[in-house]
Structures are given as structure tokens and as C-alpha cells.
Phi, psi and omega in degrees: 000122170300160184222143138241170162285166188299305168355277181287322182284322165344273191310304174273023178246337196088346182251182197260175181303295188301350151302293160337297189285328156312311174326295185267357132313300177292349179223093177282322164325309191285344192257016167283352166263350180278185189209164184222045175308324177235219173275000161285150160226153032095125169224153173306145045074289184324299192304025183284340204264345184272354184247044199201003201211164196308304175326295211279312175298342161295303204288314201273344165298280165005273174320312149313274202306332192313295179314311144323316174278329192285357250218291189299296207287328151325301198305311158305351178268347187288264196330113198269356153298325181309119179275009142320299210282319177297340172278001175258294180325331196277156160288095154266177186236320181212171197242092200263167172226108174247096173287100183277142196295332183261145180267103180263132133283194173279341175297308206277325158320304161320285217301299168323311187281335178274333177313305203294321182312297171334292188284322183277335141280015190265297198300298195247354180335309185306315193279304224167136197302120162237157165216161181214120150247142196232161125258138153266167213214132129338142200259171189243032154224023168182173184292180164080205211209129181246171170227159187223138179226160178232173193208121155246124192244138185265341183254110162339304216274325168298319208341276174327305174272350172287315176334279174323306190300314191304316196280345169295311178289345196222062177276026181236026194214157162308128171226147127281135185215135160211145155354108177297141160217137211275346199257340157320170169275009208320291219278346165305302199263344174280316177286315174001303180258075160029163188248093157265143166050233149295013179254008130208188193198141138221135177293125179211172160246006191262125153264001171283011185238325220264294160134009182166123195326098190271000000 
């Protein structure tokens, strides 16, 4: 098999590096043939042909709805009516990605999420104001379904153990947790496909947020 440098494959792909490199994030098969004998790493020759075909017209078809969905969710936060614009107003505290190891759908995907709720008011309800709002989303390389959540805890002094217990209920499944920030993509990416049916819910203990205590 001929190899190039990313150099020379630019030029024969037509394509930019970040492209490139996007690419073979998403086809991890194809870029386990590439190779790295010294701090350079190496592309197959072949593989010019794949930045010429139907793979690349998906990813950029992608990219096209990505854009589309940034479009939709602007229009909602602009509509001060919209329950986008009001999940944008409130005060979170942290931004979670939970992938779970068994492939749930969605009913089961809800359900996990009224679980995590329980059990985190059942501990602290008594303490301090919590609320979660979630979506569920298909995942797009395997079956099931994940969820991305955002959680506001009022008292500072849980943070740190609510954080652990959350990440303790789903010690057998993947989590991301990062600090919320509103000016980030949290709620961009929760929202993206609009809020339907069962693909999402929020949950409170506030009744100044709710109109009444769940």
C-alpha cells in the first residue's frame, strides 16, 4: 500500500486538514490503516477516493442539518414563549452526557432519568432546591439511546457530592460532567431536535419554578 503525507494527501483529496481529520474521527476503520512510523503520520493513497463519494456527502449533509438545527434553536430562544427560551433563563449549575453501556431506548432512557431524580430528591429534597431537565437522542454508531442533562442544585456546599453520587448512580454506563455554562452549546445540543413525546422532561422540587411541587 502507497502512503502519503497529510501534505500530499491535501492535494489529492482536495481537501482541508480538518476535514481530513473529521473524516477519520468518524471512520475509525479507515484511519487504523493509516500509519505513524516517525512523528509524521501517513495516509493510504487510496483513500483519496473516499473524499469523493457518498461517505463525504453524509458527513457534509450532517453538517448542512447541524446548521439547520443552530437556525431552529435561535429562532426559539428568540420566541420569548418557547420553552428553549425559558431553559435558557433558569440557572444551572452542571451540564452531564450520560452513554449508557446497554442499548435503552427511549421509554427506558425517561425512566433512568425520573430514577436519577428520585433518588437525588429523596437525599437532598429536604436541603435544597433541585431541578433536571434532560433529552434523549439516538446514538449515530450503535443502537440505543443517551441522554444529555442539565441539573440545578441551590446550595454550592452539595455541588461536589451531588456531582459523585450522579456519576455513582450510572457507575456502570459512560458520563460527562462539566460546569455549566450558558453561553456554551449545552442547551444547543439538547434542544437541536425539538421537544417531543418522551425524548425529554423537567423535573423540580421548586414550586416557584413548577407552579407545584413534583
Amino acid at each position: 500500500m502507497k502512503y502519503e503525507t497529510l501534505k500530499k494527501f491535501i492535494v489529492s483529496t482536495k481537501a482541508s486538514k480538518s476535514t481530513i481529520y473529521r473524516f477519520y474521527k468518524k471512520n475509525e476503520d479507515l484511519f487504523l490503516e493509516t500509519k505513524k512510523p516517525n512523528r509524521e503520520r501517513l495516509f493510504p493513497v487510496n483513500h483519496a477516493r473516499y473524499f469523493d463519494s457518498e461517505i463525504m456527502f453524509d458527513e457534509n449533509k450532517a453538517l448542512r442539518q447541524e446548521n439547520q438545527s443552530m437556525r431552529n434553536l435561535i429562532d426559539c430562544l428568540a420566541d420569548k414563549e418557547s420553552l428553549q427560551h425559558t431553559f435558557w433563563q433558569m440557572d444551572w449549575s452542571f451540564f452531564f452526557t450520560v452513554a449508557y453501556k446497554k442499548d435503552r431506548n427511549k421509554t427506558s432512557c425517561f425512566k433512568q432519568m425520573h430514577g436519577l431524580y428520585d433518588y437525588l430528591k429523596q437525599k437532598y429534597g429536604s436541603s435544597t432546591e433541585i431541578r433536571l431537565f434532560f433529552t434523549t437522542e439516538p446514538f449515530q454508531n450503535r443502537k440505543g439511546c443517551h441522554n444529555h442533562f442539565v441539573v440545578y442544585v441551590d446550595d454550592k456546599k452539595l455541588h461536589k457530592q451531588i456531582v459523585a453520587d450522579i456519576q455513582d448512580y450510572f457507575n456502570y454506563d459512560r458520563t460527562d460532567v462539566s460546569i455549566y455554562d450558558r453561553y456554551k452549546a449545552g442547551l444547543f445540543y439538547m434542544s437541536k431536535g425539538g421537544l417531543n413525546g418522551e425524548d425529554w422532561d423537567f423535573i423540580s422540587n421548586s414550586v416557584n419554578t413548577t407552579g407545584n411541587e413534583n
